[in-house]
Every structure is written in C-alpha cells, then in structure tokens.
LUMKOL-667141 format. One line per 5 residues: their letters; for each residue x, y, z of N, C-alpha, C. Coordinates in nm, 4 decimals. Atoms other than C-alpha are relative to their C-alpha. Layout:
REM LUMKOL-667141
A = X,Y,Z,X,Y,Z,X,Y,Z | ...
This chain:
REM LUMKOL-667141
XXXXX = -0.0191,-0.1438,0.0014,-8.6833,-2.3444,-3.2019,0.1447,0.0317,-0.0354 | -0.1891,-0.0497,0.0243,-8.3817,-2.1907,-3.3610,0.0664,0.1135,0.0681 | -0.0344,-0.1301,-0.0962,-8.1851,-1.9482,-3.1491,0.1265,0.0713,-0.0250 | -0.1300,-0.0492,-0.0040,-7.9040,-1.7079,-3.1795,0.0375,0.0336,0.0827 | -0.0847,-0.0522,-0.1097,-7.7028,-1.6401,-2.9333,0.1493,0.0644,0.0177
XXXXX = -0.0799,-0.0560,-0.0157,-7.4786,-1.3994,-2.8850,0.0786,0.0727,0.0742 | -0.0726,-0.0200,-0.1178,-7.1911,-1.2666,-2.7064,0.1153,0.1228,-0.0307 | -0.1173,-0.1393,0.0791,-6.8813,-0.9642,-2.7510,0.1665,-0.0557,0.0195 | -0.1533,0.0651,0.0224,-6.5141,-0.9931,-2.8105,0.0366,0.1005,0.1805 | -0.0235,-0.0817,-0.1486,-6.3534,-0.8203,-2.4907,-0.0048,0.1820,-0.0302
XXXXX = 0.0199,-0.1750,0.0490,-6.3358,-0.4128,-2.4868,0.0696,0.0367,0.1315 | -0.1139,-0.1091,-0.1276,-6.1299,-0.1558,-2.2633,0.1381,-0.0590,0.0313 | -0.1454,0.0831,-0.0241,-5.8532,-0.2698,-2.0903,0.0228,-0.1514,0.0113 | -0.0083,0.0978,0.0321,-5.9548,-0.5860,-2.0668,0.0179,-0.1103,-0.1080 | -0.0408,0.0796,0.0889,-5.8552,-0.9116,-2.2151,-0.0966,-0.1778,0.0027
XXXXX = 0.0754,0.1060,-0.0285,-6.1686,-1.1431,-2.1165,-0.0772,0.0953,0.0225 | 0.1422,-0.0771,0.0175,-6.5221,-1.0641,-2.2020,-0.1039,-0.1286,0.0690 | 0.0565,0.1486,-0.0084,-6.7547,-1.3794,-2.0311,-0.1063,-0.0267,-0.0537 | 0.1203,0.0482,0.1033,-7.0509,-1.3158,-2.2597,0.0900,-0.0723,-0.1090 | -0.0872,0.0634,0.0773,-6.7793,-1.4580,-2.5010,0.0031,-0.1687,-0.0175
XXXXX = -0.0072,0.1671,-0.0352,-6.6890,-1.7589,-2.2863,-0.1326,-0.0525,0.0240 | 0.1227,0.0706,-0.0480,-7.0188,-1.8270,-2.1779,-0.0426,-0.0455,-0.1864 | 0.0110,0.0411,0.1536,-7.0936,-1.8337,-2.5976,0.0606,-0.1256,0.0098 | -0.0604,0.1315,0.0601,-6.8312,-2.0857,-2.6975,-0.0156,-0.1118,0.1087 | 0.0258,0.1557,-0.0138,-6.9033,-2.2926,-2.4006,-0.1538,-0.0948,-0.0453
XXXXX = 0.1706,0.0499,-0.0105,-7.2941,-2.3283,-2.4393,0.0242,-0.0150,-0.2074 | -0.0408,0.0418,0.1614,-7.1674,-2.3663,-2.8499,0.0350,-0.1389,-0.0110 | -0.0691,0.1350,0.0013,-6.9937,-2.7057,-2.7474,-0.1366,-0.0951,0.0737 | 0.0768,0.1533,-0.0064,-7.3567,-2.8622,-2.6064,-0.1414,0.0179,-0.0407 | 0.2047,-0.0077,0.0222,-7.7151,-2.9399,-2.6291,-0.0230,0.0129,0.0443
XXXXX = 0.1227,-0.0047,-0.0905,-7.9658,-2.8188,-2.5360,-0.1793,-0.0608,-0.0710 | 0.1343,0.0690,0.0815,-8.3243,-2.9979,-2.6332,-0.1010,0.0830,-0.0075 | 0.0783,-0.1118,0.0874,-8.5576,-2.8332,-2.8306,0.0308,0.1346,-0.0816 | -0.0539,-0.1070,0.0234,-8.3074,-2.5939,-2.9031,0.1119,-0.0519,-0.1449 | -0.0695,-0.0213,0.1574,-8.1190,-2.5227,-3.3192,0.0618,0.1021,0.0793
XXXXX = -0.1018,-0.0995,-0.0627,-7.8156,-2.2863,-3.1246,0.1053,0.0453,-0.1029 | -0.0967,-0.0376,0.0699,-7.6565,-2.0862,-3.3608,0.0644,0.1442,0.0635 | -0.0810,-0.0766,-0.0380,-7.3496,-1.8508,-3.2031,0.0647,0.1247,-0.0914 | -0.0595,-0.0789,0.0630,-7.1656,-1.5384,-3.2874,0.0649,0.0989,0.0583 | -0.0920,-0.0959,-0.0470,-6.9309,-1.3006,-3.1457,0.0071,0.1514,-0.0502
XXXXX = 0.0222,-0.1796,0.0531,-6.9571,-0.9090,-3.2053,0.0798,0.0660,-0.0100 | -0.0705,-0.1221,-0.0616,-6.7189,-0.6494,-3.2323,-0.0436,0.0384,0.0825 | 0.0396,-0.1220,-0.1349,-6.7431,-0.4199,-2.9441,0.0265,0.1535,-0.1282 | -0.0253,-0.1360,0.0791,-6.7366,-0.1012,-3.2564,-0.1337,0.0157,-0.0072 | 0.1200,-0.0815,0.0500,-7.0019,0.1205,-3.3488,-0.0782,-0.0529,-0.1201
XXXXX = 0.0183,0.0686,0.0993,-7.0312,-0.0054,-3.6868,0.0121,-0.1234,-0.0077 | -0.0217,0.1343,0.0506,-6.9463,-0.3629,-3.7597,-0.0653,-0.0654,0.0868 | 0.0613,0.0662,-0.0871,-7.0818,-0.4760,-3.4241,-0.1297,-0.0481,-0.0215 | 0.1478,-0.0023,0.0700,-7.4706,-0.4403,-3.5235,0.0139,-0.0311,-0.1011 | -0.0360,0.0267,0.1282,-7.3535,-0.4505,-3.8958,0.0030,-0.2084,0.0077
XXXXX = -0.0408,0.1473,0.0344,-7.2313,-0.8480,-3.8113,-0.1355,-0.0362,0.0967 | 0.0598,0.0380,-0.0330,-7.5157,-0.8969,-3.5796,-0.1526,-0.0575,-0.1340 | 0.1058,0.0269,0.1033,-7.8043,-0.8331,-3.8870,0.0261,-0.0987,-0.1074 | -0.0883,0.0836,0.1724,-7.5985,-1.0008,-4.1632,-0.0061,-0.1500,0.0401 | -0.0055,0.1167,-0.0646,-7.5719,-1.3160,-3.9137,-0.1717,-0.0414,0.0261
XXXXX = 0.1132,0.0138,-0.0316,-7.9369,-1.2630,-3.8408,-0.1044,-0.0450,-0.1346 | 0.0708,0.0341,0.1383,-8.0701,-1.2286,-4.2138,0.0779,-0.1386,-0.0437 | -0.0877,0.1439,0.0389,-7.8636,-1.5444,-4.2859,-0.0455,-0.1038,0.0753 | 0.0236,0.1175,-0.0696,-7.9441,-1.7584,-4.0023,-0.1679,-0.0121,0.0092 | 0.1398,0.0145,-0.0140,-8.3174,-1.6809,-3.9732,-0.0792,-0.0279,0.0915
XXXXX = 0.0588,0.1145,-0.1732,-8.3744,-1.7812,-3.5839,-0.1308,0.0947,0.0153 | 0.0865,-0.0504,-0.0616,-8.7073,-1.7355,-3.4356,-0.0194,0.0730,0.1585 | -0.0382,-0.0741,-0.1226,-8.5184,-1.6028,-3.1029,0.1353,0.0496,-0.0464 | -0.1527,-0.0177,-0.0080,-8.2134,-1.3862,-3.0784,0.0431,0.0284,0.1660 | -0.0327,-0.0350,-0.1751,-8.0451,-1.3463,-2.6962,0.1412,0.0300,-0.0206
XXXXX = -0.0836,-0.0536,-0.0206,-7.7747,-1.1247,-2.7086,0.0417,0.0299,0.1769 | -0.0544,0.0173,-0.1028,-7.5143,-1.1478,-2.4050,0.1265,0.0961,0.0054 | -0.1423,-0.1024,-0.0434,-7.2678,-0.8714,-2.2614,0.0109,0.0001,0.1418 | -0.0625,-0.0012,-0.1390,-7.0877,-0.7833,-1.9723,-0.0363,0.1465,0.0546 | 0.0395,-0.0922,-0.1019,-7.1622,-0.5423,-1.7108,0.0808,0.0363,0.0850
XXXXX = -0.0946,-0.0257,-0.1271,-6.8600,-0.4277,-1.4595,-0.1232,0.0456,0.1546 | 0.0507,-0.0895,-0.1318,-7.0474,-0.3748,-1.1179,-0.1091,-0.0433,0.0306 | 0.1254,0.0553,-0.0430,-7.3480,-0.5790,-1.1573,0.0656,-0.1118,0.1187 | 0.0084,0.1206,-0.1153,-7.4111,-0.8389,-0.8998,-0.0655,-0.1295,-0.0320 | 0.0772,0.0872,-0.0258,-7.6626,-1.0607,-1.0486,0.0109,-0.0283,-0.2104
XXXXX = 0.0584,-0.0057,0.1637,-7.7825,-1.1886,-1.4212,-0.0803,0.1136,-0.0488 | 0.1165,-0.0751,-0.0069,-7.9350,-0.8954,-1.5454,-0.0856,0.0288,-0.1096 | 0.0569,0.0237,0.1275,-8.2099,-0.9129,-1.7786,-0.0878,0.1605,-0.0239 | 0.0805,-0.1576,0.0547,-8.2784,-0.6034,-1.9850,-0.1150,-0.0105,-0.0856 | 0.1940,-0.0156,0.0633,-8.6615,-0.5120,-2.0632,0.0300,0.1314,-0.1084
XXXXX = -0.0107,-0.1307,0.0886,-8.5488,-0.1571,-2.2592,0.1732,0.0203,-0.0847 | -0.0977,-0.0559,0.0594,-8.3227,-0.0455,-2.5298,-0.0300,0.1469,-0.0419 | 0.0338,-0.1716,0.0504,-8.3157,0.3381,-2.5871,0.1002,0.0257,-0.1167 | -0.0609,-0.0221,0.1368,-8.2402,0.5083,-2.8908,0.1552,0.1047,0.0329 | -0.1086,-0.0830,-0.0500,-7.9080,0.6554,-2.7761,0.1572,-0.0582,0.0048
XXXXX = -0.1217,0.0188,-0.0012,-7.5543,0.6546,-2.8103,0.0750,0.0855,0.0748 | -0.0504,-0.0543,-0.1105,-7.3268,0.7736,-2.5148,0.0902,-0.0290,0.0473 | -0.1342,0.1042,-0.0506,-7.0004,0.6087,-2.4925,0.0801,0.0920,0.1351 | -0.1016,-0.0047,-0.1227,-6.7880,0.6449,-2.1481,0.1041,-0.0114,-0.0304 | -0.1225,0.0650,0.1129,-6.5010,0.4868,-2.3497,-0.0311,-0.0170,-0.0887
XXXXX = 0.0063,0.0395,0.1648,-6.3951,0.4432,-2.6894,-0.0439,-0.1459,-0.0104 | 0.0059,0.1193,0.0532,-6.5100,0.1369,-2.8536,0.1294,-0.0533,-0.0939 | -0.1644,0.0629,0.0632,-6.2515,-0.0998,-3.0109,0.0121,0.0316,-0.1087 | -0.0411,-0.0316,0.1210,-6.2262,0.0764,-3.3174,-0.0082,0.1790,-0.0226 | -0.0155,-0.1178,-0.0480,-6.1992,0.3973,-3.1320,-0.1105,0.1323,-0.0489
XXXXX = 0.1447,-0.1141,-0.0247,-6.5458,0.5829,-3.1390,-0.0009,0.0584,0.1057 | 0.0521,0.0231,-0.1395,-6.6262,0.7611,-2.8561,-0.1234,0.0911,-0.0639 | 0.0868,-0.0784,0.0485,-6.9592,0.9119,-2.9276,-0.0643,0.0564,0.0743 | 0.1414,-0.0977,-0.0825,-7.1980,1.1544,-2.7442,-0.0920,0.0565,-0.0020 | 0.0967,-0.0849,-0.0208,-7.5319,1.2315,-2.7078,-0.0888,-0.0201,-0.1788
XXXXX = 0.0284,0.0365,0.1674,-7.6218,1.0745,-3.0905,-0.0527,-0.1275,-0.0026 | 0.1299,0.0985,0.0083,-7.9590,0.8620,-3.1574,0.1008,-0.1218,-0.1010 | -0.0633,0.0613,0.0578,-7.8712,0.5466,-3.2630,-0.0914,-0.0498,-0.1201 | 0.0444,0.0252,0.1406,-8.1130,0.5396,-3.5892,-0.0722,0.1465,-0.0277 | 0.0328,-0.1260,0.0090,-8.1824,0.8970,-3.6813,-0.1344,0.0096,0.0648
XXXXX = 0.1542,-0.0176,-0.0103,-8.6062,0.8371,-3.7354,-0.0147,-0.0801,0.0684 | 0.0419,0.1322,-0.1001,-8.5987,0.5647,-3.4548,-0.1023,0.0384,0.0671 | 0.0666,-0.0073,-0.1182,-8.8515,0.5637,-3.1748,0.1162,0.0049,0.0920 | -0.0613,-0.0186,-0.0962,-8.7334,0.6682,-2.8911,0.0468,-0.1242,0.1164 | -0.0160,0.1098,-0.1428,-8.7074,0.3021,-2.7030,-0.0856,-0.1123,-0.0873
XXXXX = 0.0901,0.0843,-0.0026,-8.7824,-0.0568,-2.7734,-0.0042,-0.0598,0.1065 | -0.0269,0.1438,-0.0827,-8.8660,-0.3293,-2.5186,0.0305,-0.1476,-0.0498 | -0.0050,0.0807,0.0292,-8.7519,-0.6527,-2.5075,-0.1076,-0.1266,-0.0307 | 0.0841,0.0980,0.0102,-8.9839,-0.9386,-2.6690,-0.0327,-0.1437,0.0502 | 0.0111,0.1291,-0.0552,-8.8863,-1.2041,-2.4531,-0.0880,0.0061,0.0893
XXXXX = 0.0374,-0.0316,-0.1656,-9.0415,-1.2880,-2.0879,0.0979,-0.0210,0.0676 | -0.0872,-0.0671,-0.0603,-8.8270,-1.0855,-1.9051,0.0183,-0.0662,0.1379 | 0.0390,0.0610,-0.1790,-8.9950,-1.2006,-1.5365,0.0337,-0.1082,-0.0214 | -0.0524,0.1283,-0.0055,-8.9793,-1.5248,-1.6505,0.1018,-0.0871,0.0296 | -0.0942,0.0286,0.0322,-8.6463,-1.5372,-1.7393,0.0498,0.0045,0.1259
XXXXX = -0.0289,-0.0916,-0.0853,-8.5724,-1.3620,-1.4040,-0.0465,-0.1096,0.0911 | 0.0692,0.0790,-0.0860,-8.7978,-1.5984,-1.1975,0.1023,-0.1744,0.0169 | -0.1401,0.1357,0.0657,-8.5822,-1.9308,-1.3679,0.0896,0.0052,0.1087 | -0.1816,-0.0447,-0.0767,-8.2631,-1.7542,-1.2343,-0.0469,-0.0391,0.1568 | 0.0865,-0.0108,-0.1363,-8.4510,-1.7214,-0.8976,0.0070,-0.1405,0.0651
XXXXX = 0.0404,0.1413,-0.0038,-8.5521,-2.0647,-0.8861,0.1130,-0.0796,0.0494 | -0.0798,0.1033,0.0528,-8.2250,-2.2220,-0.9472,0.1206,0.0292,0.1188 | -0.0798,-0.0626,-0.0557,-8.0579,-1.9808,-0.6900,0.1464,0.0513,-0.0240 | -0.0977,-0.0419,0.0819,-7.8506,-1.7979,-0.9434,-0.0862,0.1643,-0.0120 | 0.0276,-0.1131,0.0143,-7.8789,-1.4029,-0.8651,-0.0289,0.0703,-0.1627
XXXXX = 0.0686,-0.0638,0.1067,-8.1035,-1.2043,-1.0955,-0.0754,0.1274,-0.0026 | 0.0491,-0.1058,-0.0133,-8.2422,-0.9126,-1.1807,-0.0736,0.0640,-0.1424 | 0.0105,-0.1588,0.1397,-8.4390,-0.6848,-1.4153,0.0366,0.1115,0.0006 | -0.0592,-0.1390,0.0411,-8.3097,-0.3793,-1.5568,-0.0755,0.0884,-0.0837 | 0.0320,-0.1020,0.1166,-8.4822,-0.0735,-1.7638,0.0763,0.1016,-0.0612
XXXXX = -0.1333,-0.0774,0.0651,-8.1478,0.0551,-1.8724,0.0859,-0.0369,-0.0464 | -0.1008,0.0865,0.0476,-7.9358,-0.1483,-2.0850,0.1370,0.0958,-0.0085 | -0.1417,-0.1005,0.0215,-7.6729,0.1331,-2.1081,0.0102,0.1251,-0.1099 | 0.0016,-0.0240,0.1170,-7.6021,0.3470,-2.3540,0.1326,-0.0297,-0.1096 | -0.1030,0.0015,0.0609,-7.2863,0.1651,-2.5234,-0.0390,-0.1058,-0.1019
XXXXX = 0.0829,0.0712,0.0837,-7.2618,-0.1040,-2.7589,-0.1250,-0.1375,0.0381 | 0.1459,0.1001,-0.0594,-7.5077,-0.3655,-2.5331,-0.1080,0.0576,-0.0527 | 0.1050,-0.0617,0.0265,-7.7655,-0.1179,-2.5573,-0.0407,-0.0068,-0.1869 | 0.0122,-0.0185,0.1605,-7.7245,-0.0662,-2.9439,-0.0228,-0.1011,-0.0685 | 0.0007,0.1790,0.0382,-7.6905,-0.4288,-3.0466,-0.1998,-0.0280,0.0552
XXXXX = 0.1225,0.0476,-0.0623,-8.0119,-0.4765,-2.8734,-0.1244,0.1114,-0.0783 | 0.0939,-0.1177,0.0399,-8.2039,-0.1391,-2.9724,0.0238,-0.0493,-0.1796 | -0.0365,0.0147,0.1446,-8.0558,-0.2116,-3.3318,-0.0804,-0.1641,-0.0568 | 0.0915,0.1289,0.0286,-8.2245,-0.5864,-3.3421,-0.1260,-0.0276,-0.0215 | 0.1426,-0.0748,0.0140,-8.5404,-0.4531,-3.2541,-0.0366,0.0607,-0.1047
XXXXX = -0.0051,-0.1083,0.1544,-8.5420,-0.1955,-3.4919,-0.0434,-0.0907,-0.1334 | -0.0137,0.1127,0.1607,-8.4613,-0.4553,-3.7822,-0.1334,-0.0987,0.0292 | 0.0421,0.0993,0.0031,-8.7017,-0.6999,-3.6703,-0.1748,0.1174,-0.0100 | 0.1131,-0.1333,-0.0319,-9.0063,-0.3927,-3.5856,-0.0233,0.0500,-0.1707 | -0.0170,-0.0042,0.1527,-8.9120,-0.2577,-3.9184,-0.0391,-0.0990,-0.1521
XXXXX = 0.0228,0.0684,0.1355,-8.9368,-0.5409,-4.1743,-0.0864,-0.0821,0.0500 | 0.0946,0.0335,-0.0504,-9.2265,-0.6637,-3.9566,0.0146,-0.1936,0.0229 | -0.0751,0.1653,0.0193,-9.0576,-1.0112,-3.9031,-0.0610,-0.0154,0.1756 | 0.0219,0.0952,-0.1421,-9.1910,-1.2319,-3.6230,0.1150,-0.0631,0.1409 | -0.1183,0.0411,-0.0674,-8.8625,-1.2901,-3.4452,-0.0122,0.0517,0.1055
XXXXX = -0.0445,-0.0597,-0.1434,-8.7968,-1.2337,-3.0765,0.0909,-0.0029,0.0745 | -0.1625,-0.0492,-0.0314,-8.4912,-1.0367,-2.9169,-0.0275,0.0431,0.1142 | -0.0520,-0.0777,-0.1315,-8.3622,-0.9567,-2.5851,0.1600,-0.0023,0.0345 | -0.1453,-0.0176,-0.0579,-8.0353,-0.8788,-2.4073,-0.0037,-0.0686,0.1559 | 0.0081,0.0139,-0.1433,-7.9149,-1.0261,-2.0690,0.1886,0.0744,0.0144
XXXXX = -0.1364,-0.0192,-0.0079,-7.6030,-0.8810,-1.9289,0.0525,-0.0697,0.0907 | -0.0796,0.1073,-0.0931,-7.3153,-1.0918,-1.7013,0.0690,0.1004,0.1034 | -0.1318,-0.0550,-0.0565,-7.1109,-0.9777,-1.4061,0.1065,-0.0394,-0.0792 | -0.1256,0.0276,0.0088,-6.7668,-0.9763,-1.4393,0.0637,-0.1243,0.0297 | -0.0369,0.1376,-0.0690,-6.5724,-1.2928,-1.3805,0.1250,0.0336,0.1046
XXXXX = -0.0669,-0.0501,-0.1730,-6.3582,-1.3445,-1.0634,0.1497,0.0433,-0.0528 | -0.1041,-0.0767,0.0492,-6.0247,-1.2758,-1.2710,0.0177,0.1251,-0.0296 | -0.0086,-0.1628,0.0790,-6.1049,-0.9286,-1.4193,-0.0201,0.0290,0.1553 | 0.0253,-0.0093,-0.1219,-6.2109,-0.8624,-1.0547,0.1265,0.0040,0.0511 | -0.1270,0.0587,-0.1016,-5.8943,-0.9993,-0.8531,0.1012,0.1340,-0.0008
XXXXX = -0.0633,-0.0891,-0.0497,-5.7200,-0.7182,-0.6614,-0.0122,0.1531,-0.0548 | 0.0487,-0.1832,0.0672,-5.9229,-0.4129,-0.7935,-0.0276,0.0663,0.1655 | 0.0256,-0.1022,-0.1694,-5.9883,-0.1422,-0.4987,-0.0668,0.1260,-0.0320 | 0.0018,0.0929,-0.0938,-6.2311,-0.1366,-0.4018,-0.0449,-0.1196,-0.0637 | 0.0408,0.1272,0.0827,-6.3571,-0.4820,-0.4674,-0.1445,0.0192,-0.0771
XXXXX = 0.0890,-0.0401,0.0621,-6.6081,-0.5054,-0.7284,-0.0858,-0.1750,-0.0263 | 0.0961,0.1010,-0.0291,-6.8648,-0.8155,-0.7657,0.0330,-0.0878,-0.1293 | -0.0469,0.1380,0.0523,-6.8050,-1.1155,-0.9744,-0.0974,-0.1450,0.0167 | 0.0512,0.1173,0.0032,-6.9427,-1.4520,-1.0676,0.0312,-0.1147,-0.0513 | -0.1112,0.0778,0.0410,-6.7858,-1.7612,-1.1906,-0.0798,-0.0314,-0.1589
XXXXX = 0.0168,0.0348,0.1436,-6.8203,-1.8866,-1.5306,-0.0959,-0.1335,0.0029 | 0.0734,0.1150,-0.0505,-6.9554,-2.2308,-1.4309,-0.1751,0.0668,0.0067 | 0.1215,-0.1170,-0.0381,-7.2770,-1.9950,-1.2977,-0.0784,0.0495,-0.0826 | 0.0516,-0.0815,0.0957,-7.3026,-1.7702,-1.5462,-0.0639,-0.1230,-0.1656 | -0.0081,0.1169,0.0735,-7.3262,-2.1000,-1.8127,-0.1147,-0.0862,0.0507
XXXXX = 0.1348,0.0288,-0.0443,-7.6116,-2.2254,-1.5982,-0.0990,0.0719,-0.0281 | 0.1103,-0.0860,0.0252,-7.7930,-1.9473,-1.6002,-0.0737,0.0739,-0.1287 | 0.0012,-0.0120,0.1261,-7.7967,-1.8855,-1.9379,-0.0283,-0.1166,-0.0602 | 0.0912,0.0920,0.0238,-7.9071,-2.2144,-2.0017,-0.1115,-0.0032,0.0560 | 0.1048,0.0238,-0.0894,-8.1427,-2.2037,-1.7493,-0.1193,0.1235,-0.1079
XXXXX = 0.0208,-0.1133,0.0787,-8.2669,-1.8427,-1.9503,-0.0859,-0.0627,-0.1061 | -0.0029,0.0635,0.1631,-8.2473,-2.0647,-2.2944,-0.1397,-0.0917,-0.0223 | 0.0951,0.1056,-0.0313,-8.4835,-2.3337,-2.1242,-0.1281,0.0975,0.0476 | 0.0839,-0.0900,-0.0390,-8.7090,-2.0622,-2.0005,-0.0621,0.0333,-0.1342 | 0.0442,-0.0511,0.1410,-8.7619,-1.8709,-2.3493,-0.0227,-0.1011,-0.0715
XXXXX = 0.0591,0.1593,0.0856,-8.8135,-2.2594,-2.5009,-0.1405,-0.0103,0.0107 | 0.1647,0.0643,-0.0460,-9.1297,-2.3494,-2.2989,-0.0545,0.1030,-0.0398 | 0.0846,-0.0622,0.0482,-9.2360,-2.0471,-2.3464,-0.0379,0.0410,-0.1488 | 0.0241,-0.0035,0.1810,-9.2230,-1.9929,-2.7009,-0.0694,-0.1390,-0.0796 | 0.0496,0.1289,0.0412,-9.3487,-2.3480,-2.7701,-0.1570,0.0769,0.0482
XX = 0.0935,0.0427,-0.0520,-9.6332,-2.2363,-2.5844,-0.0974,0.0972,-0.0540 | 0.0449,-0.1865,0.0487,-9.7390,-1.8677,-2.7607,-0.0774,-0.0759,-0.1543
C-alpha cells in the first residue's frame, strides 16, 4: 500500500509544529506493508492544498493521512468531517485571515473521512495512547487540506482514501503557559501514528 503522509510547517507564534516532527521521524523508518511517501505543507490558504494535490497527482498513493496540530487537545484526535468553510482565528503564514468563505464555491457542504475512523481510534485505545474522535476538524488550514483532498479525490472519481488526525501540542510549546494547557511527547505521538498507519494497512488489505 502506498501512503502519503503528511504534516505542516509551524504557524502563529510558534516555532515547532509536531505533525512536522512526527513526519520526518516516521520518514527515517519502516514500516511493513507500507510505500511512505512524506510532505510538509504551508500553513497558507493557497499553496498549502495547492502543494498537497500536485504531491498527490504525482505520487499516486492509495491512502493519504494528513497530520496537524491542535493547541488544547488532550488525546490523538481523529477527524471523521471536513466542512466546506473557511474561518481563520489567525492569519495564516502568508497572512490571510479569512471569514465566513466556502472553501470551493459549488462544494458540498461537508465531506467525511474515508478511513476507519473507530478503528483508528480503537488501535490508539489498545496501545494506551489517548484518543479520540472528532466531527469538527476546524475551520483553518487542517480542515481545508482535508475538505480540499476529498473534494479532488470525490471529484475526479479516483479510488484513493483520505483522512486527517490532529496532535496535541508538545511539552515545549506548552512549558510555562497560564494556565497550563495539555501536551504529549513526541516519542507518543510517533507511536501512535504508526500504530494509526498499521491500523489503515490491515484494513485496506482487507476491503
């Protein structure tokens, strides 16, 4: 099975994104049964999605698993919905801030994700690595990247299957905020995302 996996450069004030690190480390091994091809996103409006499809029509994987960060989660959280919406809180790194603007004019209003969501979720469970489902990926660029994959893949009626998981924060971006905000180590997050990888394997072997 060939897989893409993907992750974002950092965004806001920060200067560490761990869908990033978790990328380049799970880039440096094997995993069996698994063709792992990586890629890093802008965090912009444009180029972000723009480098996701271009990487996608090029590489050709029969999975994509896009990976972002979450400030405030607690657990792995695996998103089942992307909505058609754009809603930035903050600018994006190439200074958008947008509001209240569909993110494909004639879109549907919402895709779900094509992975198994529970599954994925159950894994985490298993392994005793906090997890969770979500029906709200956000509305920034996580959400879009994800709603935008769909789209492309829905659209040109391509067999491929996409989801998003998002990460806590790691314990550095964390360290001496007030009040304290939740965190997970990198080590962790690098399990569980293999663990995820090995999940969406069996099952896709098995469909």
């Amino acid at each position: 099975m060939k897989l893409l996996l993907t992750g974002f450069e950092p965004f806001g004030n920060s200067s560490i994104n761990p869908s990033e690190k978790v990328v380049h480390q799970l880039a440096q091994q094997e995993i069996e049964g698994v063709e792992l091809l990586t890629v890093i996103l802008p965090v912009e409006r444009f180029t972000g999605p723009d480098t996701l499809i271009r990487t996608y029509i090029s590489a050709q994987p029969n999975v994509v698993l896009s990976l972002g960060e979450a400030g405030g989660v607690t657990a792995v959280t695996i998103e089942r919905v992307a909505a058609n919406l754009l809603d930035f809180s903050i600018s994006d790194n190439g200074g958008h801030l947008v509001t209240d603007k569909p993110i494909v004019a004639d879109g549907p209003p919402a895709y779900f994700a094509t992975l198994p969501t529970r599954q994925m979720v159950n894994a985490l469970t298993e392994i005793s690595i906090p997890a969770q489902l979500s029906y709200s990926a956000g509305t920034f660029l996580c959400n879009q990247v994800m709603y935008e994959m769909l789209h492309y893949i829905h659209k040109h009626q391509l067999k491929s299957l996409a989801g998003f998981v998002h990460l806590p924060q790691l314990p550095q971006q964390t360290a001496g905020k007030r009040p304290p905000l939740p965190s997970m180590s990198l080590d962790v997050m690098v399990a569980g995302v293999t663990a995820v990888i090995h999940t969406i394997t069996h099952w896709y072997t098995a469909i």
